[in-house]
C-alpha atoms as a printed R data frame, in Angstrom:
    type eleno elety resid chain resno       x        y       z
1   ATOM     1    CA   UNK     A     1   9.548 -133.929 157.292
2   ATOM     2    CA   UNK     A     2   7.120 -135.996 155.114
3   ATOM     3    CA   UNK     A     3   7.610 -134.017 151.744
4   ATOM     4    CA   UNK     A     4  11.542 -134.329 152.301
5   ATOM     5    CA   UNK     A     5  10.450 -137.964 153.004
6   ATOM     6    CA   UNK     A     6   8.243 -138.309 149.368
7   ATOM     7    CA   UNK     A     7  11.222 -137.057 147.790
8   ATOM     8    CA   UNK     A     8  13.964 -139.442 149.493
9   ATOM     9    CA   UNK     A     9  11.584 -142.621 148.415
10  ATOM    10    CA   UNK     A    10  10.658 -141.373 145.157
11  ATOM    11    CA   UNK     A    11  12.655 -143.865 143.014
12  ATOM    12    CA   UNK     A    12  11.321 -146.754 144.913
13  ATOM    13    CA   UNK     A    13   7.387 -145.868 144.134
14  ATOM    14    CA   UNK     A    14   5.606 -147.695 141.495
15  ATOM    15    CA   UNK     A    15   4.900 -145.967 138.388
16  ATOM    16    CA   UNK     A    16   1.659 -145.403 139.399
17  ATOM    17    CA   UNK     A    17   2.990 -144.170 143.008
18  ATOM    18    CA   UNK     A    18   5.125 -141.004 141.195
19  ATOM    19    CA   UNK     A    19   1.964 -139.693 139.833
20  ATOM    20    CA   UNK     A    20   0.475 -139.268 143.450
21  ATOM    21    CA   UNK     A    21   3.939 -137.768 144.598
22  ATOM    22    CA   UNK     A    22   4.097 -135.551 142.259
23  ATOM    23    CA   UNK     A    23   0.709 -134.009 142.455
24  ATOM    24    CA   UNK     A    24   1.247 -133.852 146.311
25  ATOM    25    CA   UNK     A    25   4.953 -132.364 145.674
26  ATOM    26    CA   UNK     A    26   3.842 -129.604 143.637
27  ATOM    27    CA   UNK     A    27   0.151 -128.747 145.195
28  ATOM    28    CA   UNK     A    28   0.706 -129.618 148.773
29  ATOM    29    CA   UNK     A    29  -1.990 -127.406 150.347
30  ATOM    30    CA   UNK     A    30  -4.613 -128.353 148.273
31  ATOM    31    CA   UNK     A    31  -4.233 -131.896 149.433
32  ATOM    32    CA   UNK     A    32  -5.130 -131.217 152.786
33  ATOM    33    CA   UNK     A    33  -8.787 -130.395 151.769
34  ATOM    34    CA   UNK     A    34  -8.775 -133.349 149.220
35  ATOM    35    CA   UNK     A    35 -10.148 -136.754 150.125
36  ATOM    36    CA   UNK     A    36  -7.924 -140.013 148.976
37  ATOM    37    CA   UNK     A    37 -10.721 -140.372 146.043
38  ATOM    38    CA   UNK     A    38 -10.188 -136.670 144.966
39  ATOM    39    CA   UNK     A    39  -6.505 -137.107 145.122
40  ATOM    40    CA   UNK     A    40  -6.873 -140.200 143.018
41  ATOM    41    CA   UNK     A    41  -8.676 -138.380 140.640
42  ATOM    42    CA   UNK     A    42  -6.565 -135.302 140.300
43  ATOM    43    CA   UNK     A    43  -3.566 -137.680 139.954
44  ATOM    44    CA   UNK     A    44  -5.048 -139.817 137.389
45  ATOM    45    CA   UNK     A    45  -4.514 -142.784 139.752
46  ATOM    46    CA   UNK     A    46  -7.198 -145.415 141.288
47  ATOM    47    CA   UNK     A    47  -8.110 -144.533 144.548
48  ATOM    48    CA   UNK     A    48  -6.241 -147.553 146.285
49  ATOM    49    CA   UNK     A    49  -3.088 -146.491 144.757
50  ATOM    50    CA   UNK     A    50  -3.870 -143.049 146.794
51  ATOM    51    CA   UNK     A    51  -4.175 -145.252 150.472
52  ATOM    52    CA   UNK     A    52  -1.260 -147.358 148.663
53  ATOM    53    CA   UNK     A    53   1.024 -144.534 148.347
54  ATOM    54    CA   UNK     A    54   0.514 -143.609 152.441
55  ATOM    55    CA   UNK     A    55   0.954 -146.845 153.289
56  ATOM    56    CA   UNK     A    56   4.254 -147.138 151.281
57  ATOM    57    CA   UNK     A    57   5.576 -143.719 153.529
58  ATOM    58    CA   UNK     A    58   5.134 -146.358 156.399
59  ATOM    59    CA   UNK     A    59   1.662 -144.402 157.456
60  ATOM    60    CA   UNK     A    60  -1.700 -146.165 158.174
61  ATOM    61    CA   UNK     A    61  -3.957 -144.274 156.580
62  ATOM    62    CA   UNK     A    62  -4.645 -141.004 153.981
63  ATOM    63    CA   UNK     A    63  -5.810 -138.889 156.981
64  ATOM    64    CA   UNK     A    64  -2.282 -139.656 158.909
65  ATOM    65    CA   UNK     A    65  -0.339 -138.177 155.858
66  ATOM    66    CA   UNK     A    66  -3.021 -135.181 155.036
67  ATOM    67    CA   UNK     A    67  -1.676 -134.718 159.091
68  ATOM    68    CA   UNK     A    68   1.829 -134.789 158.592
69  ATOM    69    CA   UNK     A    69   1.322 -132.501 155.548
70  ATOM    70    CA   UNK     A    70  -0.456 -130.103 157.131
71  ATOM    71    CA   UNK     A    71   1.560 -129.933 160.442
72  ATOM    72    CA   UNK     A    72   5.105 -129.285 158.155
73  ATOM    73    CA   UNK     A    73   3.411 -126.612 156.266
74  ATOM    74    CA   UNK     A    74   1.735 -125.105 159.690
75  ATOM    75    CA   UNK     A    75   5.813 -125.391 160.697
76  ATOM    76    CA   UNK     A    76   7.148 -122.864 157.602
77  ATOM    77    CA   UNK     A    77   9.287 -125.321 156.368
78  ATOM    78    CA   UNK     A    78   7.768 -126.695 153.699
79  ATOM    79    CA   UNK     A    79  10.191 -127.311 150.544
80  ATOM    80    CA   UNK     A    80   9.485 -125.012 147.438
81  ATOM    81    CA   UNK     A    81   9.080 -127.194 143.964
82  ATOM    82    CA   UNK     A    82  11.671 -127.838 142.211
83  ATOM    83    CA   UNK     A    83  10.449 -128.995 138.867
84  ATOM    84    CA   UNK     A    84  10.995 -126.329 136.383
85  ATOM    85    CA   UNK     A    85   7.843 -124.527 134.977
86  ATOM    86    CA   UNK     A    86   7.611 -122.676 131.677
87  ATOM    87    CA   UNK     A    87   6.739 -119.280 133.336
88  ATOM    88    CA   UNK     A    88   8.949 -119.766 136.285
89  ATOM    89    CA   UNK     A    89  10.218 -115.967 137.672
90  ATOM    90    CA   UNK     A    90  14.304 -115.541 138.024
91  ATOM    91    CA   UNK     A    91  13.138 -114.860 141.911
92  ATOM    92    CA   UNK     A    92  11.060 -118.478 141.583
93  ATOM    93    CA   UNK     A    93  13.747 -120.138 140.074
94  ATOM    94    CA   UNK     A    94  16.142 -118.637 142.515
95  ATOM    95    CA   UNK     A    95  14.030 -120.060 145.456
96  ATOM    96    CA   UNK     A    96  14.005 -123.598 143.792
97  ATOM    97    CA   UNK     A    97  18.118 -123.600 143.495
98  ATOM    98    CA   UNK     A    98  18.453 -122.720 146.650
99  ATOM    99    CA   UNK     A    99  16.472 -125.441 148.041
100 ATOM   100    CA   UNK     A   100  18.315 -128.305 145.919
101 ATOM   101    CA   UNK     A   101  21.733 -126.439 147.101
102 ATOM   102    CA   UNK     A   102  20.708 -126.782 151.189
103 ATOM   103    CA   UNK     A   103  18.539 -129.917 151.155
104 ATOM   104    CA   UNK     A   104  21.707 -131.595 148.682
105 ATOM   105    CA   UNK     A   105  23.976 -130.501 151.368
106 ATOM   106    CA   UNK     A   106  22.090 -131.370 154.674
107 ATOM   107    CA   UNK     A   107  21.745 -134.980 152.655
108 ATOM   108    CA   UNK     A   108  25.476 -135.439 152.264
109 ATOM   109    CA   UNK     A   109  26.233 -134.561 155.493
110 ATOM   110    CA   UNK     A   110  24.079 -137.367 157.132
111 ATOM   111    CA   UNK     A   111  25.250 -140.097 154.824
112 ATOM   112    CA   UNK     A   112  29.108 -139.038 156.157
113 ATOM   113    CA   UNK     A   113  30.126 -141.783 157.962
114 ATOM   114    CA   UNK     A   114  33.289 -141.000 160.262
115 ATOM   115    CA   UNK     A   115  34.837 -144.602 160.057
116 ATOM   116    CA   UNK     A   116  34.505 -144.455 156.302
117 ATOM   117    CA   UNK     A   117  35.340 -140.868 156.015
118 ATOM   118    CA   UNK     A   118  38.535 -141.477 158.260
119 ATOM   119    CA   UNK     A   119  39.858 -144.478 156.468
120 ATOM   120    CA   UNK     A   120  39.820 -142.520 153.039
121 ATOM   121    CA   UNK     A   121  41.416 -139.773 154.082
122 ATOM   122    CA   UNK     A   122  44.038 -142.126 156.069
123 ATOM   123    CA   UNK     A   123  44.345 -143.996 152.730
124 ATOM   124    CA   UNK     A   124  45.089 -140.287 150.618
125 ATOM   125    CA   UNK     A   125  47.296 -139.439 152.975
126 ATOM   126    CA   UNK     A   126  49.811 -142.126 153.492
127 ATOM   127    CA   UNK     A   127  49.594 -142.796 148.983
128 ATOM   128    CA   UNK     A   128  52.441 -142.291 147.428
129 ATOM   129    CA   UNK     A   129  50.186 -141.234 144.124
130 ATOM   130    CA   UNK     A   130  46.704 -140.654 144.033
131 ATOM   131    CA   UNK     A   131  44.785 -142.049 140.673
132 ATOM   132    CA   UNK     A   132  41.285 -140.304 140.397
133 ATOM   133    CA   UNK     A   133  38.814 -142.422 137.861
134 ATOM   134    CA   UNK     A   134  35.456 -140.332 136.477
135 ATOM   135    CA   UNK     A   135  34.029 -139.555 133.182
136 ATOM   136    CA   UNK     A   136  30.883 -137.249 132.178
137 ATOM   137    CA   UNK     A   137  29.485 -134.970 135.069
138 ATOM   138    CA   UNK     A   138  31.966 -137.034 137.642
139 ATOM   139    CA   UNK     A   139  34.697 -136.521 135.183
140 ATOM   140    CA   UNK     A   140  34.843 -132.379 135.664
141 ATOM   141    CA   UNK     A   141  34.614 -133.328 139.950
142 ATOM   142    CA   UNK     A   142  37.554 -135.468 139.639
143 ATOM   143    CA   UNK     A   143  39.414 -132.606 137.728
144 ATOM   144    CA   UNK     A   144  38.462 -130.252 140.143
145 ATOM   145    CA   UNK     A   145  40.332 -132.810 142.854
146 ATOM   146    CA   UNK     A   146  42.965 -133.322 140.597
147 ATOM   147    CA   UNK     A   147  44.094 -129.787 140.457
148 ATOM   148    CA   UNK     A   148  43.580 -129.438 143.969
149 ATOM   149    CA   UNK     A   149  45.720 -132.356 145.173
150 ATOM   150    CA   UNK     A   150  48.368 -131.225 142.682
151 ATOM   151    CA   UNK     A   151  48.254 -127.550 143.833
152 ATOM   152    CA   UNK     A   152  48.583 -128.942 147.302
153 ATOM   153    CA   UNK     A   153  52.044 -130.912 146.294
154 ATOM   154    CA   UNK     A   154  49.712 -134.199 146.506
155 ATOM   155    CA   UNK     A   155  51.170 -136.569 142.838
156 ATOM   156    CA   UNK     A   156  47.629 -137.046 141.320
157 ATOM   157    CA   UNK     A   157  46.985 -138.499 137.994
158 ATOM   158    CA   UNK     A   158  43.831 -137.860 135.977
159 ATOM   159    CA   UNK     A   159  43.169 -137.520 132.589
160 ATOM   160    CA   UNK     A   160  39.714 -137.030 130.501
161 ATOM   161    CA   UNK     A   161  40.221 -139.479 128.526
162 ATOM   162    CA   UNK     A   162  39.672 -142.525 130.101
163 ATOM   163    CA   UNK     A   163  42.091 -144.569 128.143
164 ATOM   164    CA   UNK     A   164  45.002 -142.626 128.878
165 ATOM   165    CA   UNK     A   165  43.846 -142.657 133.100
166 ATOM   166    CA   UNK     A   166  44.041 -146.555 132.692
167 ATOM   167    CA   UNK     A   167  47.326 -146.338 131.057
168 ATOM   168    CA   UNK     A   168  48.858 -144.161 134.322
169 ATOM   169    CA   UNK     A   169  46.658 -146.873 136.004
170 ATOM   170    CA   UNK     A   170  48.786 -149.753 135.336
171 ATOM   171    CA   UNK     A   171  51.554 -148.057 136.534
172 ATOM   172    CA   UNK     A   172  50.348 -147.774 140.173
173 ATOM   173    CA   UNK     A   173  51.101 -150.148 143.002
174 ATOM   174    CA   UNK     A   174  50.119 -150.986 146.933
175 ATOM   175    CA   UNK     A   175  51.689 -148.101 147.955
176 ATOM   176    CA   UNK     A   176  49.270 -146.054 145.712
177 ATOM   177    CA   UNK     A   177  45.253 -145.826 145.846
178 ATOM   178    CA   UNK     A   178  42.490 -145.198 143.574
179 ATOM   179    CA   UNK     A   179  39.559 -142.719 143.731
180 ATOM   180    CA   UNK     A   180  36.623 -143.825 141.873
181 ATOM   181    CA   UNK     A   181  33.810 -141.640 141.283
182 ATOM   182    CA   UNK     A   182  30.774 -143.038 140.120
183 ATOM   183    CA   UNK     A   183  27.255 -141.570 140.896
184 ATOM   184    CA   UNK     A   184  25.499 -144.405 139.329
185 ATOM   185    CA   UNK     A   185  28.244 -147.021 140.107
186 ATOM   186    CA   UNK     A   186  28.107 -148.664 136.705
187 ATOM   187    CA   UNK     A   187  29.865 -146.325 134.999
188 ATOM   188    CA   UNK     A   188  32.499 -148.656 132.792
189 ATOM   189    CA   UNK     A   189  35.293 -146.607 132.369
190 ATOM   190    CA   UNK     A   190  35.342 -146.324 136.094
191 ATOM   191    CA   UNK     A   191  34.543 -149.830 137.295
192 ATOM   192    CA   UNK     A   192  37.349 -151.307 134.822
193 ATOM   193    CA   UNK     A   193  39.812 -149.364 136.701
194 ATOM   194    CA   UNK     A   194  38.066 -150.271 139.759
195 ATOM   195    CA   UNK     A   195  38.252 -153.885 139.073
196 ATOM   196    CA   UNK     A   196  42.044 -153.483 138.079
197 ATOM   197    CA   UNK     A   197  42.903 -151.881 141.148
198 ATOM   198    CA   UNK     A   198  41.192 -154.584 143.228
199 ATOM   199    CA   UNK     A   199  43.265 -157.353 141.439
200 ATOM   200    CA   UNK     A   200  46.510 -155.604 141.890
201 ATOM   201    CA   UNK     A   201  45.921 -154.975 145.732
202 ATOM   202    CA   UNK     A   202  45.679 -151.288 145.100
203 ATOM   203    CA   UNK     A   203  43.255 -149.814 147.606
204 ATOM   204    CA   UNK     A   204  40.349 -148.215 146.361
205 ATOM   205    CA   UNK     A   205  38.023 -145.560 147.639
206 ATOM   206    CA   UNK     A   206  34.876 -144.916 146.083
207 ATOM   207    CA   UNK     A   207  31.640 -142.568 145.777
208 ATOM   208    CA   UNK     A   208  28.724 -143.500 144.458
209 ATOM   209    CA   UNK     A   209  25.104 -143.580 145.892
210 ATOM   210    CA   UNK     A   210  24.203 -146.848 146.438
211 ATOM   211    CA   UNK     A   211  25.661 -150.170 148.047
212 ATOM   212    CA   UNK     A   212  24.371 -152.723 145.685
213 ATOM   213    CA   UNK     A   213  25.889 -150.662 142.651
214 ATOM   214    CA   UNK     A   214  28.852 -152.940 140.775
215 ATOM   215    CA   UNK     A   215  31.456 -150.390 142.125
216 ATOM   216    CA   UNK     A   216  31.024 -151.509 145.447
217 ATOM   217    CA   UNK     A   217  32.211 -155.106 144.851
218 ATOM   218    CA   UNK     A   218  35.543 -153.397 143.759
219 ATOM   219    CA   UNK     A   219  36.019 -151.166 146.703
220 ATOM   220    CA   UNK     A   220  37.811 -150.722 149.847
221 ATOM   221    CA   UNK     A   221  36.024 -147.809 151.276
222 ATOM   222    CA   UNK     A   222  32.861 -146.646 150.229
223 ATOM   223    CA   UNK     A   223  31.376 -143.162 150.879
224 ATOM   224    CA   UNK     A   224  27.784 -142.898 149.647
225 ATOM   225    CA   UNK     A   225  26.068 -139.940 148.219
226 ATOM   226    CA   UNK     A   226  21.915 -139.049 148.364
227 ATOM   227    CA   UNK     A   227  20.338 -140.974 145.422
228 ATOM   228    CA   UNK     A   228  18.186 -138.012 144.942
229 ATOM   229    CA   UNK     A   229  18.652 -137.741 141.122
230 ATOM   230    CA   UNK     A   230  15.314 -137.102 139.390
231 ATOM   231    CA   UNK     A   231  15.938 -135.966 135.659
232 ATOM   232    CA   UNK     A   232  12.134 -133.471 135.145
233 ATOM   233    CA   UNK     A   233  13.681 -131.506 138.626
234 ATOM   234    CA   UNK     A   234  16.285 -128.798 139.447
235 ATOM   235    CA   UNK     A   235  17.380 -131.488 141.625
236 ATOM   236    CA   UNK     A   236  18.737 -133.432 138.496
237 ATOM   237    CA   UNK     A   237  22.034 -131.108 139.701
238 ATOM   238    CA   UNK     A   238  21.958 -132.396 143.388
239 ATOM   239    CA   UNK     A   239  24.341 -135.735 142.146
240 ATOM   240    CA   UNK     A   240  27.038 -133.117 141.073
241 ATOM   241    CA   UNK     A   241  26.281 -131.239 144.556
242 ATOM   242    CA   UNK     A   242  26.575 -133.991 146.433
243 ATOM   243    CA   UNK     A   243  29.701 -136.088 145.119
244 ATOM   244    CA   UNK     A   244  31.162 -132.467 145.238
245 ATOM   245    CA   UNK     A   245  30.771 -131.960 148.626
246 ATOM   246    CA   UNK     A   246  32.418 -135.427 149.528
247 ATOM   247    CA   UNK     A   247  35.283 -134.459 147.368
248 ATOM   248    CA   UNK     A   248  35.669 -131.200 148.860
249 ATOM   249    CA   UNK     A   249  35.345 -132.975 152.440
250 ATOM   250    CA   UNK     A   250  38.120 -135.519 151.635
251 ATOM   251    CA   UNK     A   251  40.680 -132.441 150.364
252 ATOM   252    CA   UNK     A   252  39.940 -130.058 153.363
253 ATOM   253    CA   UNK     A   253  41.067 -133.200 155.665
254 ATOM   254    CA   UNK     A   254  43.736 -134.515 154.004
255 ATOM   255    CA   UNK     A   255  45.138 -130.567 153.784
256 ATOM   256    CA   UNK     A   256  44.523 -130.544 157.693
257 ATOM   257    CA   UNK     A   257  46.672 -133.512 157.964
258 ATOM   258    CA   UNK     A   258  49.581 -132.180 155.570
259 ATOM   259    CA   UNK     A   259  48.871 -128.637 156.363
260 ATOM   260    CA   UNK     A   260  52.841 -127.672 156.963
261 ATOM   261    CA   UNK     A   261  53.498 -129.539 153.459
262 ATOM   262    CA   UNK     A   262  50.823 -128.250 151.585
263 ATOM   263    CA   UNK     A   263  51.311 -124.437 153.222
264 ATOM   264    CA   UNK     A   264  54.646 -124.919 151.399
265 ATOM   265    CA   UNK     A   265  53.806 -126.158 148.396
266 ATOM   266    CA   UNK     A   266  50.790 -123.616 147.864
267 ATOM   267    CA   UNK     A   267  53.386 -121.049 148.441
268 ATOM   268    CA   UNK     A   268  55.466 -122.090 145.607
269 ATOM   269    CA   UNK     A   269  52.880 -122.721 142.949
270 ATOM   270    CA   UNK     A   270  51.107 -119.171 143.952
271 ATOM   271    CA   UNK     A   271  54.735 -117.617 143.445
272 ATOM   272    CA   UNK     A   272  55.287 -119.717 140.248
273 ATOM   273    CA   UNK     A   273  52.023 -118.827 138.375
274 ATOM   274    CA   UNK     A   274  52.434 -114.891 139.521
275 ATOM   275    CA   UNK     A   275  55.120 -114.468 137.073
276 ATOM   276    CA   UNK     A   276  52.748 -114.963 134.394
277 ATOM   277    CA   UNK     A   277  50.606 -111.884 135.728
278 ATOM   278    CA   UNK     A   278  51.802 -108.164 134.428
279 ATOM   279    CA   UNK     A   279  53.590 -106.097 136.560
């Protein structure tokens, strides 16, 4: 769909280039009726930038994407706005979180590579300790994994404070493996782990949303994430949404693979942590 399409190439447009996607993104009907000069105008571009910015979708022409505009909103499926408006309703802001929620999902699950996906998962499984690296918005992912692993009678070590997961760090060996999660991949507290890891032989696994981001040079196994992140949208959530999901996707298969062990161990901590409930 060419609006899912405007919003996928959005950080690679010129300056000049967001100011057309934008106007188109938030007024798409009216831009079926608008010449590229009127478009131009409205955007408070020139008018080549207008024929620029079709050309840049990999179109020929204006008229080609007024075409493909028109046919996905002739189809129903044409994506509600997300960027957040003074007077937005509850019911408007409803419809625009729902959209991030399935459009950040259907994104994840095409960038899931099977060979990648199956040689983390193979890595979790056979480590004897599982060291999970992430600070800020990646930080509260990796404790959700943390507690989940541990639940599951899977030795994780996390900690918030970054200094204290590099001290469990240097503790870890071959037999171990590191999770580093990084949406941007330059995080530092991450990638010094990352590079530590790497030095020591200690496989690491990480997921971030780009190849050519430093973590990459530092990792085994990469599994990438939408770079959707645009900070005046509702979308400026879809980075936790998406790094989320992968998370999620590499507990639910490592708990296929252990699912006697971790049936067990569930079992235990659920009959542990009752005693603290009243009677």
């Amino acid at each position: 769909m060419i609006l899912e399409t405007i919003e996928e190439r959005y950080r690679l447009l010129s300056k000049q280039q967001k100011l057309v996607a934008d106007f188109i993104l938030k007024n798409p009907k009216s831009v079926i009726n608008l010449t590229s000069k009127e478009l131009a105008k409205k955007s408070g571009v020139s008018s080549a930038t207008a024929v620029r910015f079709a050309q840049q979708l990999g179109l020929e022409s204006f008229s080609e994407l007024k075409i493909k505009i028109a046919s996905q909103l002739s189809s129903g499926k044409a994506p509600v706005e997300t960027v957040i408006e003074k007077n937005d309703t509850t019911k408007i802001m409803s419809e625009k979180l729902e959209q991030v929620y399935a459009s950040t999902v259907q994104k994840s699950y095409a960038l899931v590579k099977d060979k990648y996906l199956d040689s983390a998962v193979n890595l979790l499984n056979k480590a004897n300790n599982i060291h999970i690296l992430g600070v800020g918005t990646s930080g509260l992912i990796a404790y959700d994994l943390y507690h989940k692993f541990n639940r599951y009678g899977i030795s994780t070590y996390y900690e918030t404070d970054a200094h204290m997961s590099l001290e469990f760090l240097t503790n870890a060996n071959e037999n171990d493996v590191v999770l580093a999660i990084s949406y941007s991949g330059k995080t530092k507290e991450v990638n010094v782990g990352a590079e530590y890891a790497k030095k020591h032989n200690i496989p690491v696994i990480s997921i971030t949303r780009d190849e050519e981001t430093p973590l990459i040079k530092y990792s085994n196994v990469c599994l990438l994430v939408p770079d959707n992140e645009r900070t005046v949208r509702v979308a400026a959530i879809a980075s936790k949404l998406s790094t989320m999901y992968v998370t999620d996707l590499l507990f639910i298969s490592v708990m296929q693979k252990r699912y006697g062990k971790m049936k067990e161990s569930a079992i235990r901590t659920n009959h542990l942590i009752s005693k603290l409930k009243d009677d």
